[in-house]
C-alpha positions as CSV (number, residue, x, y, z in Angstrom):
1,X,66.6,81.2,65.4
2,X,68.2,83.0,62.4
3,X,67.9,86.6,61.1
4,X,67.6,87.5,57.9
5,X,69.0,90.7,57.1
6,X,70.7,93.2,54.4
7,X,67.5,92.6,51.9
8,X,64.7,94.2,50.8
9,X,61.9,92.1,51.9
10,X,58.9,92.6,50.1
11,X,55.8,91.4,52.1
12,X,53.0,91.6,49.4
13,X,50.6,92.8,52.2
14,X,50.2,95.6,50.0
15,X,51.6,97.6,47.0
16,X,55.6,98.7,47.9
17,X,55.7,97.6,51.8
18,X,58.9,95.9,52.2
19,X,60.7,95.9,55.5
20,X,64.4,95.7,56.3
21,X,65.2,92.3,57.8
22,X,62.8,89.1,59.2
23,X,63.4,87.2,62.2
24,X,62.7,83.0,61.9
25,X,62.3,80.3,64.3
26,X,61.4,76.3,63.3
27,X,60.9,77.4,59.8
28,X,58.0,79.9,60.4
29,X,58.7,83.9,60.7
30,X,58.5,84.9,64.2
31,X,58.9,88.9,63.4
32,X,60.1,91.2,61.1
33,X,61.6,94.4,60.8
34,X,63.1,94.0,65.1
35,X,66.2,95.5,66.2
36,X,69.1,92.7,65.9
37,X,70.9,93.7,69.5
38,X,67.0,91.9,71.2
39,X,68.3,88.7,69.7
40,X,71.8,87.9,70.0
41,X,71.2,84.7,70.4
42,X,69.9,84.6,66.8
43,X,72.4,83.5,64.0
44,X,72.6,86.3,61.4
45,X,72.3,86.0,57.8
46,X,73.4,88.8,55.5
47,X,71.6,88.4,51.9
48,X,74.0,91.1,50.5
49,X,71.4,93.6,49.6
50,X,69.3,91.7,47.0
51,X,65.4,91.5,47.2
52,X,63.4,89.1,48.7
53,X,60.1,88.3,47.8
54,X,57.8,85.4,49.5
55,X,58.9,82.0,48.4
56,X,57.4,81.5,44.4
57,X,54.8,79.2,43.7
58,X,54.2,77.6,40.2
59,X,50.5,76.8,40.5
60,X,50.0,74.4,37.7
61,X,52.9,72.1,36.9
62,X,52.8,68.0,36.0
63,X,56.7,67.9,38.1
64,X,56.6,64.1,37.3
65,X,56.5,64.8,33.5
66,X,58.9,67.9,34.2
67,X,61.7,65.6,35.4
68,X,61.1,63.0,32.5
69,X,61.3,66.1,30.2
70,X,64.7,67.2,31.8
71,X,66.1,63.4,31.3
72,X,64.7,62.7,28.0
73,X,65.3,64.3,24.5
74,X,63.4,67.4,24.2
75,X,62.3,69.0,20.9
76,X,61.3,72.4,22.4
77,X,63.4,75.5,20.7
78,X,63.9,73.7,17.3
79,X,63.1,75.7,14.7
80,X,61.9,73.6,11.5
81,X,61.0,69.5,11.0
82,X,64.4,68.5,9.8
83,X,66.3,69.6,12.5
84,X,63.8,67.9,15.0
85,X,64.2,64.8,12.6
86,X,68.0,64.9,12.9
87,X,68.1,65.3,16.9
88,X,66.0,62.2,17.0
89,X,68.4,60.5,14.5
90,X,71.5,61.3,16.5
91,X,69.5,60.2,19.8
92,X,68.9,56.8,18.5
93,X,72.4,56.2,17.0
94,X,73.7,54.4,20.2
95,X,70.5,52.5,21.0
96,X,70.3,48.9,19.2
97,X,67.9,49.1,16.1
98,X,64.9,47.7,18.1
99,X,65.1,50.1,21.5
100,X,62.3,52.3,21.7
101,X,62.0,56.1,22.0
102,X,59.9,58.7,24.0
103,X,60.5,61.9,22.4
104,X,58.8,65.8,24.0
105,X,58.2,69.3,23.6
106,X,57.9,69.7,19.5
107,X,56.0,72.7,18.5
108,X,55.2,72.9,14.8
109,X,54.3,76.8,15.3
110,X,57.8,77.2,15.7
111,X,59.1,75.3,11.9
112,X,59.7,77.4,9.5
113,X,60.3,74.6,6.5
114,X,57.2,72.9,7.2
115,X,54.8,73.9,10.6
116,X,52.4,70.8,10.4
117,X,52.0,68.3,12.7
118,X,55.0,65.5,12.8
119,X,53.0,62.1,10.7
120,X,53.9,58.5,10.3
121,X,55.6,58.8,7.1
122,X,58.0,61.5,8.7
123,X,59.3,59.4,11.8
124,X,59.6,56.5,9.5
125,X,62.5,58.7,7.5
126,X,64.2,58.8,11.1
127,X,64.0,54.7,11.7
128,X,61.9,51.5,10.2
129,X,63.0,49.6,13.2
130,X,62.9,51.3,16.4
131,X,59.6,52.2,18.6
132,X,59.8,56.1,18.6
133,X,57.3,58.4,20.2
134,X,57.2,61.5,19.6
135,X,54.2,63.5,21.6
136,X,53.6,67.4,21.2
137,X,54.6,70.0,23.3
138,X,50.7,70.5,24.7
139,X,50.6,67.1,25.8
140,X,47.2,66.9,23.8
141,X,48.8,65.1,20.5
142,X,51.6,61.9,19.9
143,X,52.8,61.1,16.7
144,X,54.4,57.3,16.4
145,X,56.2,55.4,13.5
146,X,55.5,52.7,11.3
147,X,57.6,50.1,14.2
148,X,55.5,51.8,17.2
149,X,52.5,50.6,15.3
150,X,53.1,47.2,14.4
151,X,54.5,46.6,18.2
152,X,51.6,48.6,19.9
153,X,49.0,46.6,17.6
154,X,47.7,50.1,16.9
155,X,44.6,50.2,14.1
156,X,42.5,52.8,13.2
157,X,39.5,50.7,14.7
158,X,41.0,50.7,18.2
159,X,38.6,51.9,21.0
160,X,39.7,54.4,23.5
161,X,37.4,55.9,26.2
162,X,36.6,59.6,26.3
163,X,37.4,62.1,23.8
164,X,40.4,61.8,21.2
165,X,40.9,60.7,17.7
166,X,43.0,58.2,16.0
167,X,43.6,60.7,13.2
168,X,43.1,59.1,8.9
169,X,44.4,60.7,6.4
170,X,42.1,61.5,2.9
171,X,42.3,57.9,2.3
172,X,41.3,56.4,5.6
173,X,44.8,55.5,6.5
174,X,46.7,55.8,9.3
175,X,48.9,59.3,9.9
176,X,50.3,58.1,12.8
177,X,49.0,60.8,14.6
178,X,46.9,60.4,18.0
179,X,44.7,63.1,19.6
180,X,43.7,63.6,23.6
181,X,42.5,60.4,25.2
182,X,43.7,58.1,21.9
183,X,47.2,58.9,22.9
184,X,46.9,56.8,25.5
185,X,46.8,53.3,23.0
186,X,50.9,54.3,22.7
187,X,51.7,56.2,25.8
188,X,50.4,53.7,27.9
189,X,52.7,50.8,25.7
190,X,55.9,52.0,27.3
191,X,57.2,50.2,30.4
192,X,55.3,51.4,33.8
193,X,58.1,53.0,35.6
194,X,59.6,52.1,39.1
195,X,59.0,53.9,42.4
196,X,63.1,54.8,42.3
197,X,62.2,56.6,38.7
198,X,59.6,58.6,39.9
199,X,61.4,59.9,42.8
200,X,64.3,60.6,40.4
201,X,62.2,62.4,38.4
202,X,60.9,64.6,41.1
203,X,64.4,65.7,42.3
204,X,65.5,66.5,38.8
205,X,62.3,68.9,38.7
206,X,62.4,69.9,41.9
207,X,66.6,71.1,41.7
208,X,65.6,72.5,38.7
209,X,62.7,74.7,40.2
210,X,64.9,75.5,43.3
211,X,67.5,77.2,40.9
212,X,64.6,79.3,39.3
213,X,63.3,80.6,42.9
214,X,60.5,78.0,43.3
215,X,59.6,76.5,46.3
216,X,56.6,74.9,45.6
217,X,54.0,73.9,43.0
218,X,50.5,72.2,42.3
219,X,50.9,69.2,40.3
220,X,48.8,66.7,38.4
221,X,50.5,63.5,38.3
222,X,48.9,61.0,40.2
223,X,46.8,59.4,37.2
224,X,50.2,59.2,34.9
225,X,52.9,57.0,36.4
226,X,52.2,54.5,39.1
227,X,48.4,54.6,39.9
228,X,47.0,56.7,43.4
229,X,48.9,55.1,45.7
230,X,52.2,54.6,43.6
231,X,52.9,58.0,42.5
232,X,51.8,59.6,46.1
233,X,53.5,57.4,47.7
234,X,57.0,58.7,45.9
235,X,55.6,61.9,46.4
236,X,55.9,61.3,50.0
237,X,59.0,60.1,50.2
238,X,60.9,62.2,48.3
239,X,59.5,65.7,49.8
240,X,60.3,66.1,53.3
241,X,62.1,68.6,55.8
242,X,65.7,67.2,53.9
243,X,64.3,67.9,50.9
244,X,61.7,70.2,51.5
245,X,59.4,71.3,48.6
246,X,55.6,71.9,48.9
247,X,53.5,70.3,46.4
248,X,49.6,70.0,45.9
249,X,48.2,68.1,44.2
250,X,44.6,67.4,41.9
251,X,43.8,64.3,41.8
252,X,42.7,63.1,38.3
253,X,39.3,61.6,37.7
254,X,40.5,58.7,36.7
255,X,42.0,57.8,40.1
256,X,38.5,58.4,41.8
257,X,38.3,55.1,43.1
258,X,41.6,54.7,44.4
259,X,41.5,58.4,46.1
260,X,37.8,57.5,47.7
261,X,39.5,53.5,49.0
262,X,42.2,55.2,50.3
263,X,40.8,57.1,52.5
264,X,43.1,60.4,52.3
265,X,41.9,63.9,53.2
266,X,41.7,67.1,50.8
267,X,44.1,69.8,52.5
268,X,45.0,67.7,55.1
269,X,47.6,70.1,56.5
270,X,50.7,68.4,56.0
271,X,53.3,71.1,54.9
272,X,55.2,69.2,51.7
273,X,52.3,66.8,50.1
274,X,48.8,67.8,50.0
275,X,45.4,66.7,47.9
276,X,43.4,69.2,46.2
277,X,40.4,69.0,43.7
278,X,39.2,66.6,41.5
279,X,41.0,67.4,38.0
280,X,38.4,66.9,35.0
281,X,39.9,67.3,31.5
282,X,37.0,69.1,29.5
283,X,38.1,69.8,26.1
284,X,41.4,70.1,24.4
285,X,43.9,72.9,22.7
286,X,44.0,75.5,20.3
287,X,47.0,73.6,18.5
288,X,45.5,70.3,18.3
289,X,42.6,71.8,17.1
290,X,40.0,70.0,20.0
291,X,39.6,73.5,22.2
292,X,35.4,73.6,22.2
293,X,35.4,76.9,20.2
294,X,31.9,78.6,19.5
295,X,32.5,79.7,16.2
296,X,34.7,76.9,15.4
297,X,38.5,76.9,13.4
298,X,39.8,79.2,10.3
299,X,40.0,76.2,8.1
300,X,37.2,74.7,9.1
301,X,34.2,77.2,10.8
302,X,32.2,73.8,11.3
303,X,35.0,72.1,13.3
304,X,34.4,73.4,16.8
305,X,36.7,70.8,18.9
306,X,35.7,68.2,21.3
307,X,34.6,67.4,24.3
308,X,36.5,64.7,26.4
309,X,33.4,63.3,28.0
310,X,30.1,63.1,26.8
311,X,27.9,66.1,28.6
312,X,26.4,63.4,30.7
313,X,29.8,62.0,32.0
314,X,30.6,65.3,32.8
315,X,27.7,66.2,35.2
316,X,28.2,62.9,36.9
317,X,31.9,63.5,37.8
318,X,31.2,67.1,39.4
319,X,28.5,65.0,41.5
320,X,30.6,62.8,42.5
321,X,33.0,65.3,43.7
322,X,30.6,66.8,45.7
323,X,29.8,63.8,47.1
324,X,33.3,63.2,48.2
325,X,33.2,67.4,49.5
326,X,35.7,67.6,46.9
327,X,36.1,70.8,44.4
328,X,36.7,70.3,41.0
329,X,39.9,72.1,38.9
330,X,38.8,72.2,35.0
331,X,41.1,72.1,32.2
332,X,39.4,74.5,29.5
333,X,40.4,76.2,26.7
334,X,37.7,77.0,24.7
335,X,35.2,80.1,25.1
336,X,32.2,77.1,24.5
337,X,33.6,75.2,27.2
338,X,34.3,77.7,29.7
339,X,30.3,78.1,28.6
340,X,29.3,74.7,29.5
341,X,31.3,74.0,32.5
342,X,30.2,77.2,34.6
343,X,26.7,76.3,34.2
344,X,27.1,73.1,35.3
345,X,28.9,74.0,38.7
346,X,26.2,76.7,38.8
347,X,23.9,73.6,39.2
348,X,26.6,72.0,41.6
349,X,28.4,74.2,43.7
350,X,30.9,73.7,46.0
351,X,31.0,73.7,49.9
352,X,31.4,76.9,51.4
353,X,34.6,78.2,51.8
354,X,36.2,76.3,48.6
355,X,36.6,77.3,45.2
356,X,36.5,75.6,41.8
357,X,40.0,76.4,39.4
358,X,39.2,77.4,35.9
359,X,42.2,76.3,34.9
360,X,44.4,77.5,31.5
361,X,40.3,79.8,30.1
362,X,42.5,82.2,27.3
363,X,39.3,82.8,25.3
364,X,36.8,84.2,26.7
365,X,34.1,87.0,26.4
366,X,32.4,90.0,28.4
367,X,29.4,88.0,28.6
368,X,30.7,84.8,29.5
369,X,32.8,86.7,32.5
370,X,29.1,88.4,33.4
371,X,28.1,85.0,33.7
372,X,30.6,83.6,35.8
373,X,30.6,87.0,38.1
374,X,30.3,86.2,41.9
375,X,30.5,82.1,41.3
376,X,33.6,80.8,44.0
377,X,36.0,80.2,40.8
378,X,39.9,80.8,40.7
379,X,41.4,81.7,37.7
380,X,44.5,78.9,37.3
381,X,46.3,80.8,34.0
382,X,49.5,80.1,32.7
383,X,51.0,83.8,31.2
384,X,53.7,82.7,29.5
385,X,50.8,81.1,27.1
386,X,49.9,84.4,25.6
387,X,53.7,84.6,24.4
388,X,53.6,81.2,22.8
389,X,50.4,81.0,21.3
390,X,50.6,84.1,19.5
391,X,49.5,85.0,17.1
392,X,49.3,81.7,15.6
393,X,46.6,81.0,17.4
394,X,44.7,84.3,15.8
395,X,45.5,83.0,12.7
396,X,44.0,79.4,13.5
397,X,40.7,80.3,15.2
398,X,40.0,82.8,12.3
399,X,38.4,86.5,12.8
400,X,35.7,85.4,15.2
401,X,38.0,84.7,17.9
402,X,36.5,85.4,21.0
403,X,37.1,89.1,22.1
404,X,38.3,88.6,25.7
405,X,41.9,86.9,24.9
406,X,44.2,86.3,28.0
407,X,41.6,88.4,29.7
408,X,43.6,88.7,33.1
409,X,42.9,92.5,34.2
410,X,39.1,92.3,33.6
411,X,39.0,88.9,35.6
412,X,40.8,90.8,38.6
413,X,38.8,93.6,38.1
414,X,35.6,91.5,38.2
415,X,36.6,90.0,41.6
416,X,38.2,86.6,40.8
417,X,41.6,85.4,42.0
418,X,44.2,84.5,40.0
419,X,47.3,81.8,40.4
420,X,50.2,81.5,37.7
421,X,52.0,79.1,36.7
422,X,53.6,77.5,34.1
423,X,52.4,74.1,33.0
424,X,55.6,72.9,32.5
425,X,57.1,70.9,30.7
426,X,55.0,72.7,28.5
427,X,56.5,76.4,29.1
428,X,59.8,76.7,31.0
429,X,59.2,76.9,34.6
430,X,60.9,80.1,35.2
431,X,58.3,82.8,37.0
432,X,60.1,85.7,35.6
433,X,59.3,84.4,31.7
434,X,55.5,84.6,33.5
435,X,55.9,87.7,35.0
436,X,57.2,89.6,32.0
437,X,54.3,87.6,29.6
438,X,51.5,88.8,32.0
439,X,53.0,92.3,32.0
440,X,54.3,93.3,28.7
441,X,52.2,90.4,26.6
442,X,54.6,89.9,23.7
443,X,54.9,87.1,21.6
444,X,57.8,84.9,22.3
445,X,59.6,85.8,18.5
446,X,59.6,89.1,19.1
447,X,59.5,89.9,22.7
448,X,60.1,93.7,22.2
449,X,57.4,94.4,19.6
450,X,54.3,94.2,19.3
451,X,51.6,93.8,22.6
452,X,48.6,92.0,22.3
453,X,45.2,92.9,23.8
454,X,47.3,96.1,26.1
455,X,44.2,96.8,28.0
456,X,44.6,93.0,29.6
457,X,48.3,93.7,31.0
458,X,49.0,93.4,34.9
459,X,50.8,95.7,36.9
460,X,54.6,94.2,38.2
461,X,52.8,94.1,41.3
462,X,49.7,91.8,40.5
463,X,52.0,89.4,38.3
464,X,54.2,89.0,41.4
465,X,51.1,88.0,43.4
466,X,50.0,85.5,40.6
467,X,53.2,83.5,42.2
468,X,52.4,84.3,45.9
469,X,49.3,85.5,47.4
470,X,47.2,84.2,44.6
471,X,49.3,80.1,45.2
472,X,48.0,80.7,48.5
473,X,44.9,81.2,48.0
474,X,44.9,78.4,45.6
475,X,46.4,76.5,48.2
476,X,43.8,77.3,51.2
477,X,46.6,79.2,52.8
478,X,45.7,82.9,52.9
479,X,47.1,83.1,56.4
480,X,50.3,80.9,56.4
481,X,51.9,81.2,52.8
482,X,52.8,84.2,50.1
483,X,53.8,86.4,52.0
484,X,56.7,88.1,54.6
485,X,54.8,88.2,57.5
486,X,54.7,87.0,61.0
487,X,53.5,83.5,61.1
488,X,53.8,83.0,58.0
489,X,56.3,80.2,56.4
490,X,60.2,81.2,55.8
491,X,60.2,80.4,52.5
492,X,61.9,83.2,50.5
493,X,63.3,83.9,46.8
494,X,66.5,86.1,46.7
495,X,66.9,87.8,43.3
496,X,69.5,90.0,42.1
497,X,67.2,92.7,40.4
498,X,64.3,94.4,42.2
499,X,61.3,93.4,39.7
500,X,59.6,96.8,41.3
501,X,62.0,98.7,40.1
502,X,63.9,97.7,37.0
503,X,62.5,98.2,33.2
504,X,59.7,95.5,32.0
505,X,62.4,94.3,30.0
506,X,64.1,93.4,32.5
507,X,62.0,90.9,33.6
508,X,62.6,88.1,32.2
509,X,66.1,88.3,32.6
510,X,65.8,88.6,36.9
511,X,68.0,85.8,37.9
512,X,68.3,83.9,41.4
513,X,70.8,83.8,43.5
514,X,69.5,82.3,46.6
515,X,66.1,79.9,47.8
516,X,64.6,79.2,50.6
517,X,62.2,76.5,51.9
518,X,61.3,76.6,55.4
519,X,64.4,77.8,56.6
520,X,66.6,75.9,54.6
521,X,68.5,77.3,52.1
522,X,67.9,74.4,48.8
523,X,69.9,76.7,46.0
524,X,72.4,79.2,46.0
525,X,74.1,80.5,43.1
């Protein structure tokens, strides 16, 4: 038995309530706020008067990816094409002239010499010899080299199922430059990894996401690395009460088969590695230029996007979740998807008592929200989007952008729950950059000027339940997770800097100093 004490514990039961210390026995909080002399058998923990809030959750994470993101080169915060060019030069100097490359995170936005997408012809500048790989920072685009090519035996007739593009330049030749499901004719080139890989991976993430206060996260990874049973299978063995970390996670359509063979349960209780929804990819991104947009792209009003599966292929994979009691958790980013995929689960809903995720929906409208009004949907949305994607992304869907952008206050006001997080290794996992985004809604180069779309901001309060009551009740957990409260799970976040009562610039720069997971204290700075 341990009590925690010399902290502001926040509870989140409601707006302010915070009690004075918490009492804990096999990793569950028996009581809070007691007096310490009616347990002196309890070991006592000062926390040194910081604040405590329940234990954050990222709600939408790939931790696999994460951890190759950490271990690989990473193009993320370079600011124009030749400077990504010469990190990936000065990565391959050691390698021999034929070892290949897996390069992440560029963001063309960001390139101030030349913001277009990385091509054939530039990579080929960098090496004529070595494989190199170099895929976008949304996951939705790769760009390879002349040498990834002619190994991969990639042609610009090559079939691919599902959405994507294998993309030709004005004179049907190849850029280089893969789109959505075609990335997967050089992705899936590279060696499958190893079981002791994976698990590296994860405890790279996961040590990284214990230093920023998180104690768990809902993943989609299972599709990506080893198969099903591979990659849950390191999942298991990695995440246990010695390394304890609580993940959930969707299980890609793709892995249908294997998930239905198998014979595992959705939610089946266990308190580190759980199964959630089916995930369905429905269209693509903004920056790749394959979000399903209704009025289409500033450069081209008749390019509206894409759809990953054929309208057909879509209705049949909701059914089949169904069938399997399963919800469903849709990636959608445009305002003619979001469109689309609620009338289809209007058709199909799910059992009682479960919700679909909406997961990433930054464009949306009044009616389209109308629409949706009373369906069981949670909103998955990743705030620290809003401070990357604009306003470039103004600027690339043109005037006739849809009106409800980032629309997070009318979607709590309309009665829908939200979860945050930060679809990392897309956006750096840190819940205080997500926090401050969903609060102040400033764009990432100039985070003290100008706010976008004001009347869509969230109070400190309802950003910090994005990480904690609205997880859990992403996570089926209403009752046992995201908050301080007896019977609920000791899993805490210690921070420095009371987020309820510092300046909103002060957000972002909250920093950690201890983390908790079921009693067990995994960081401490």
């Amino acid at each position: 038995m341990k009590l925690y004490e010399d902290a502001r514990f926040y509870t989140m039961e409601q707006e302010g309530e915070f009690t004075d210390n918490v009492l804990v026995e096999n990793g569950v909080i028996k009581a809070v706020n007691v007096r310490s002399d009616d347990f002196p058998e309890a070991e006592r923990i000062s926390l040194a008067g910081n604040t405590v809030l329940p234990g954050l959750v990222d709600s939408h994470i790939h931790l696999l990816w994460y951890g190759q993101a950490l271990e690989r080169l990473n193009l993320s915060g370079t600011n124009s094409k030749q400077e990504a060019l010469e990190r990936i030069r000065m990565r391959l100097a050691p390698l021999s002239k034929t070892d290949w490359l897996f390069v992440e995170g560029y963001d063309e936005n960001t390139w101030t010499d030349d913001p277009t997408l990385l091509s054939r012809q530039d990579l080929d500048t960098v090496s004529a010899t070595n494989p190199i790989l170099v895929r976008r920072i949304d996951y939705h685009s790769v760009s390879v080299n002349s040498a990834l090519i002619r190994a991969a035996g990639i042609t610009p007739e090559d079939s691919f199922s599902g959405g994507g593009e294998i993309v030709l330049d004005e004179k049907q030749e190849f850029t280089g430059i893969l789109r959505d499901n075609a990335t997967y004719l050089a992705t899936d080139r590279f060696p499958e990894p190893h079981t002791t890989d994976l698990v590296r991976w994860l405890k790279l993430a996961v040590r990284d996401l214990w230093s920023k206060g998180i104690t768990g996260a809902h993943s989609e990874d299972l599709h990506y690395f080893n198969g099903f049973n591979g990659t849950l299978a390191a999942f298991r063995e990695t995440f246990s009460d010695d390394f304890p970390f609580r993940a959930q996670l969707l299980i890609h359509n793709a892995e249908f088969d294997a998930f239905e063979s198998s014979h595992e349960q959705f939610m089946d209780g266990h308190p580190y590695v759980e199964l959630d929804s089916m995930k369905i990819f429905y269209d693509g991104t903004v920056g790749s230029r394959t979000a399903y947009m209704t009025a289409g792209y500033a450069d081209d009003p008749k390019q509206h996007g894409l759809k990953i599966q054929t309208d057909a292929e879509f209705e049949a994979l909701v059914r089949r979740a169904r069938r399997a009691e399963l919800p469903v958790a849709i990636h959608i980013l445009g305002d003619a998807a979001f469109r689309d995929v609620i009338r289809m689960l209007k058709k199909y809903p799910p059992r009682s008592g479960q919700h679909d995720r909406m997961i990433h929906t930054p464009w949306l409208t009044d009616e389209l929200i109308e629409e949706a009004k009373g369906m069981p949907l949670l909103f998955d949305i990743q705030p620290q989007f809003l401070s990357s994607d604009l306003p470039w992304a103004l600027d690339v869907l043109g005037e006739n952008y849809p009106p409800r952008a980032f629309a997070w206050k009318t979607l709590l006001e309309n009665g829908f729950d939200l979860a945050g997080g930060s679809d990392a290794p897309i956006e750096i996992p840190n819940p205080f950059y997500g926090i401050h985004a969903a609060v102040v809604r400033s764009a990432n180069r100039d985070l003290n000027g100008k706010r976008y779309f004001e009347e869509e901001a969230l109070t400190v309060y309802e950003a910090v339940q994005l990480y904690t009551t609205g997880s859990a009740k992403a996570s089926y957990k209403r009752g046992s997770r995201g908050k301080i409260a007896p019977g609920f799970v000791a899993d805490f976040t210690v921070v420095a800097t009371n987020p309820f009562e510092c300046s909103e610039g002060e957000l972002r720069e909250i920093q950690v100093v201890r983390t908790i997971v079921n009693d067990k204290t995994v960081f401490e700075r």
